[in-house]
N, C-alpha and C positions, 0 to 999 in steps of 0.2 A: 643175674647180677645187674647193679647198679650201671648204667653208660654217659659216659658224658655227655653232657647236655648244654652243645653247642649250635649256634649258627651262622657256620662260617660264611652261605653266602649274603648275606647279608647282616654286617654286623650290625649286633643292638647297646643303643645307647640308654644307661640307665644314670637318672638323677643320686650323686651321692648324697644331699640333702634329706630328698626321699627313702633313703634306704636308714641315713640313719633316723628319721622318724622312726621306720617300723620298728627299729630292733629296738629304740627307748620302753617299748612294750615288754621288754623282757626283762630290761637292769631299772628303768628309773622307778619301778614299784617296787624294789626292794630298798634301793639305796633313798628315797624320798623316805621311807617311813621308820629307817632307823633312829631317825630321832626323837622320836614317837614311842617308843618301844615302853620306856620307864608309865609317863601318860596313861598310855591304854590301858600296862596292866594294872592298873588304880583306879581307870574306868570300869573294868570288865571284873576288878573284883579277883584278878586273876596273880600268881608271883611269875618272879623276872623270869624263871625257866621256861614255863610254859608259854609266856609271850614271845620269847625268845625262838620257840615254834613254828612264830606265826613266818620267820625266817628262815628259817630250816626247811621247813614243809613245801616254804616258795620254792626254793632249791632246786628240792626234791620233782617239785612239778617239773622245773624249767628241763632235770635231769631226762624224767620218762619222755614229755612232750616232744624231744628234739629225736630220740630215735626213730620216731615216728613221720615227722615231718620231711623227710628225708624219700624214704618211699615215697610220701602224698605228692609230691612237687614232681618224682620221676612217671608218676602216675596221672595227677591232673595236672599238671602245670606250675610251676614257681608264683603266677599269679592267684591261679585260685587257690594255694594250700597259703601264701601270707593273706587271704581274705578271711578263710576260715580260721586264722587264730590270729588275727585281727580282732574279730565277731566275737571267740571265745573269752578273750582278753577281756574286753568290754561287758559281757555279763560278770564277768568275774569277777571285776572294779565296782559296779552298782553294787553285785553283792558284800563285797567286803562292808560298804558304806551302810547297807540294813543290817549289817550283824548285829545280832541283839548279843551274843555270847560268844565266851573267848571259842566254844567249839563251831560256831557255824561260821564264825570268822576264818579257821583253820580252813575250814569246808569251800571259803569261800576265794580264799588266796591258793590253793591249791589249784581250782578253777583259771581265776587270775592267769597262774604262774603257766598249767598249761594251752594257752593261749597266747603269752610270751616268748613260749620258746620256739614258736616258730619264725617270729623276726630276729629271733637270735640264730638260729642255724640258716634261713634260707637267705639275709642277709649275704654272708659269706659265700652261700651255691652259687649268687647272682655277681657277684662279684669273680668269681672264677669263671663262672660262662663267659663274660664280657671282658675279661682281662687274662694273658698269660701270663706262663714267665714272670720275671724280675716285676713288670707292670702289675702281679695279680699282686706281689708280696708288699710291693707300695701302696696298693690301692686298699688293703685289709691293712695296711698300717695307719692310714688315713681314716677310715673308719674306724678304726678302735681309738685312734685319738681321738675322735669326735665323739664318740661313745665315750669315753672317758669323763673328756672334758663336763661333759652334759650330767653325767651323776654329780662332778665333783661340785655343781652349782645344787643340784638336787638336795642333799641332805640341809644346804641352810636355806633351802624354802622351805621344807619338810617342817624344821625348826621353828620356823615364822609360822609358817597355818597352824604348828601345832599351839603353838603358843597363843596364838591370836584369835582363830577361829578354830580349834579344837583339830583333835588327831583324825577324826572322821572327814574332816574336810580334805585330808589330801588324797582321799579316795574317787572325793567329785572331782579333780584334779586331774585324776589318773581317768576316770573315765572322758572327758573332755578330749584330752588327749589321744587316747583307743578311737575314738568317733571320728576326729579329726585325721587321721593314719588312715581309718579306713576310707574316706571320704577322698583323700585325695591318691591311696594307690588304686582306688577302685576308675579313678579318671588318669593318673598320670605311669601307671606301672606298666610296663611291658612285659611280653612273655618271652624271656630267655631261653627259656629249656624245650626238645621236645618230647609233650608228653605222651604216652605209653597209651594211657585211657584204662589202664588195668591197673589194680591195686591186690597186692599178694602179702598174703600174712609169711607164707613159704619163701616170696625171693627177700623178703626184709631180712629175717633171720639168717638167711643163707648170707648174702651181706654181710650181716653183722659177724658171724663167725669166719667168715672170709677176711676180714679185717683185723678179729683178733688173732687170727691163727698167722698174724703178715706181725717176727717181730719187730722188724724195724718200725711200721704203725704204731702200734702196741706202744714200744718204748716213747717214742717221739709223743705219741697221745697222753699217755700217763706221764710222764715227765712237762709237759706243756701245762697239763691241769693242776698238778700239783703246784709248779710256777706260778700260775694264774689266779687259782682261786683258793689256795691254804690260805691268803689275806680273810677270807671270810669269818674267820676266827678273831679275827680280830674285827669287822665289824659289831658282831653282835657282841661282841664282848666289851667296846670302847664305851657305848651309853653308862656301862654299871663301873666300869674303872676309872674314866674321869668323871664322870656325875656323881654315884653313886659311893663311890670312894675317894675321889678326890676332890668332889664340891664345886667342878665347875659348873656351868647353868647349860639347862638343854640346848640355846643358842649355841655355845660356846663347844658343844660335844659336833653337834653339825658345822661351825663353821672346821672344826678339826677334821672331822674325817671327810668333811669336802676338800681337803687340803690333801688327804693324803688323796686321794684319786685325779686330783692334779698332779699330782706327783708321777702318778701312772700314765696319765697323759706327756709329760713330759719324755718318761722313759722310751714310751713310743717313739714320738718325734725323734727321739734320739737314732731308736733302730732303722725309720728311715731313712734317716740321714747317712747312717752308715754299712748299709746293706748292701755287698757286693765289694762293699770296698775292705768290709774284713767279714771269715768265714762263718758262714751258720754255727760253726764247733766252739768258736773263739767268743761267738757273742752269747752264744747258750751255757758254757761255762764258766764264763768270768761272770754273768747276772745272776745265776741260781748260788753260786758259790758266795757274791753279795749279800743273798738272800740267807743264806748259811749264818755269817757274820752277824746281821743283825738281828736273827733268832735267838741267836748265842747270847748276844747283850741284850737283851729282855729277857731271857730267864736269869741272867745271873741278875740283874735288876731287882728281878721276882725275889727271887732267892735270899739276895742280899738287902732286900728292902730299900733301897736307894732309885728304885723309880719314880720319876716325877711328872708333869704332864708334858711340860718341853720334853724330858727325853721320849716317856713316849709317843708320844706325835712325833719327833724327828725318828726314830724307828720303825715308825709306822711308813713315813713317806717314803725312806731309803727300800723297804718290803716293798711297797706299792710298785715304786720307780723300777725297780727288778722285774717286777710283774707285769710291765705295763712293756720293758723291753723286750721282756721276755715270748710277749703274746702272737704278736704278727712272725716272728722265724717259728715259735714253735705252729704256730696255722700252716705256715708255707710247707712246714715240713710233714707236717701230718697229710695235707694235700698230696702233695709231690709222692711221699708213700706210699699212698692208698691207690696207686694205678690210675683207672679208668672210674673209682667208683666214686665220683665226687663229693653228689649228695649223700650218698649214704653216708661216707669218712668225716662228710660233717658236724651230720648228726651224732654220730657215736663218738668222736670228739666233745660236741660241745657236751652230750649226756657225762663223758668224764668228769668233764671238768664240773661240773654241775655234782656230780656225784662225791667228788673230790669238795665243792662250799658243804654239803651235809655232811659226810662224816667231818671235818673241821668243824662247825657251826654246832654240830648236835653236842660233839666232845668237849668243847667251848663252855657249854652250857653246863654239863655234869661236873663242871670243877668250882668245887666253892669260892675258891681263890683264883678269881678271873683273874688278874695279873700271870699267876704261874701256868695255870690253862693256855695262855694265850704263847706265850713263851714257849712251852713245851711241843706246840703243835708247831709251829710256823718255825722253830728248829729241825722237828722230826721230816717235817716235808720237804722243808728243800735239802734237809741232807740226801731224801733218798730224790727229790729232781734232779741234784745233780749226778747221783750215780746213775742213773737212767740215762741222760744225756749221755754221760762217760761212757757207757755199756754201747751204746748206739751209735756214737762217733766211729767208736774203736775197730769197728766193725768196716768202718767206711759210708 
């Protein structure tokens, strides 16, 4: 099994600047280039679903990559497994930018994505080494706000290059950036954990089943992801219902959904601010129950045809804002559940929630009537986040 991987006698100080560089490797390649999404697929010849892929598939990377990265770090180190997808990330940025076709672009964001996902879970391992208690649940809420904040500028740059110097350019963008990340954790990152030197196909697994077979994990994990990233249905679905159906301008779809993950940033801030001073139970089910609400009024919107771009972008934000409160209790508690086994809990946390943007994203995509698609999913999910939470509370 997984062990924590601390150094009490000497504690280590890690840059949160630097941390959240690395983990921009894992969100701002998705969230930069959804404004791009209509673009490409008129470059590459290709329809909105299939481009819509190019989305899903990242997911999908971010999903496998992160169960992985979890061993690698208990094994070589926290430092050398964010170099190694650091390094991957960056082949996978150049390739996106030669893709001659929508299929080797797929080929080449999957690449990308797994390479991403390891500044997205070892992030949060390094932060748990370096931080307890109450201190770790602030410290990941601080992070995800600045993670936040950082996409929600993303999409109206995304919007600019694409518009200005074409959808391929925000790949050079993206690679710039990986180079830069690597470049400086390779001089300023410390090693937090210690590592093993041994890499096991057998103790991964064994972890991983360890963890779902824990249900308080389990609930806390699948209730957190469902929180967190069912909004992803509504990324990829916002280019084609305000552009594509509603007529606003690609600018205009990025300056929106930069808004809404400000929004998410906001809701953060919010859970730090009030963490400890009212219960994990109290703030996990009055924001997924939020989340409820405003699924409700987008499909009846759908439904009843009376959706417009102000309501949806203000539905969007209130979802975000949920999600965004939602994130740092549900991290702390997925942590705090999984015992001793830190890195691993993280990883198979973050693969949820990762696995939880693809089935959203994919089924997003299969509904001709994005409006109703988008409604139907982002209802269905936090109805069942908040019975999970419910299930999980009730238990103690």
């Amino acid at each position: 099994m997984s062990q924590p991987a601390s150094r009490s006698d000497a504690p280590v100080r890690v840059s949160l600047a630097l941390l959240v560089l690395i983990a921009f490797s894992g969100t701002l390649a998705m969230h930069i280039f959804v404004p791009a999404l209509p673009r490409a697929a008129e470059a590459l010849a290709t329809d909105g679903p299939t481009i819509q892929l190019t989305v899903t598939i990242y997911i999908l990377g971010l999903a496998i990559g992160q169960l992985v990265y979890g061993s690698l770090a208990d094994a070589f180190g926290r430092r050398r497994a964010v170099l190694i997808g650091l390094s991957v990330f960056l082949a996978g940025s150049v390739g996106c930018f030669l893709a001659p076709s929508v299929e080797l672009l797929l080929v080449a964001r999957l690449v990308q994505a797994l390479g991403g996902a390891g500044g997205l879970s070892l992030t949060r391992v390094i932060v748990a080494d370096t931080n307890k208690g109450a201190a770790a649940t602030r410290n990941i809420a601080v992070l995800n706000m600045i993670l936040l904040i950082g996409p929600g500028v993303a999409p109206v740059v995304g919007a600019q290059i694409a518009e200005l110097l074409g959808w391929r350019t925000t790949f050079i963008f993206l690679s710039l950036m990986g180079l830069t990340a690597i470049a400086l954790s390779a001089v300023g990152l410390p090693e937090t954990g210690n590592p093993t030197g041994t890499f096991s196909l057998g103790r991964m697994a064994a972890d991983f089943v360890g963890l779902v077979r824990n249900r308080n994990y389990l609930q806390s994990a699948v209730g957190g992801a469902l929180g967190s990233t069912a909004c992803y249905a509504y990324f990829v679905s916002a280019p084609f219902i305000l552009h594509s159906e509603m007529g606003l301008s690609i600018q205009a779809v990025g300056y929106s959904v930069g808004g809404t993950l400000g929004a998410a940033a906001l809701g953060t801030m919010l859970t730090r601010s009030i963490v400890g001073k009212f219960s994990n139970k109290m703030i996990s089910l009055t924001f997924s129950m939020i989340g409820v609400a405003a699924g409700l009024i987008f499909l009846a919107g759908a439904i009843g045809d009376f959706l417009n771009p102000v309501l949806v972008i203000t539905l969007s934000c209130i979802v975000l804002f949920s999600a965004g409160a939602l994130g740092p209790v549900s991290v702390g508690m997925t942590l705090s559940d999984a015992g001793p086994m830190v890195a691993a809990a993280s990883g198979v946390y973050g693969c949820f929630q990762m696995t939880v943007g693809v089935i959203c994203s994919f089924l997003a995509g299969l509904f001709i009537d994005h409006e109703l698609g988008c409604g139907v999913i982002l209802t269905a999910a936090y109805v069942i986040c908040w019975l999970l939470f419910f299930l999980r509370y009730r238990r103690g």
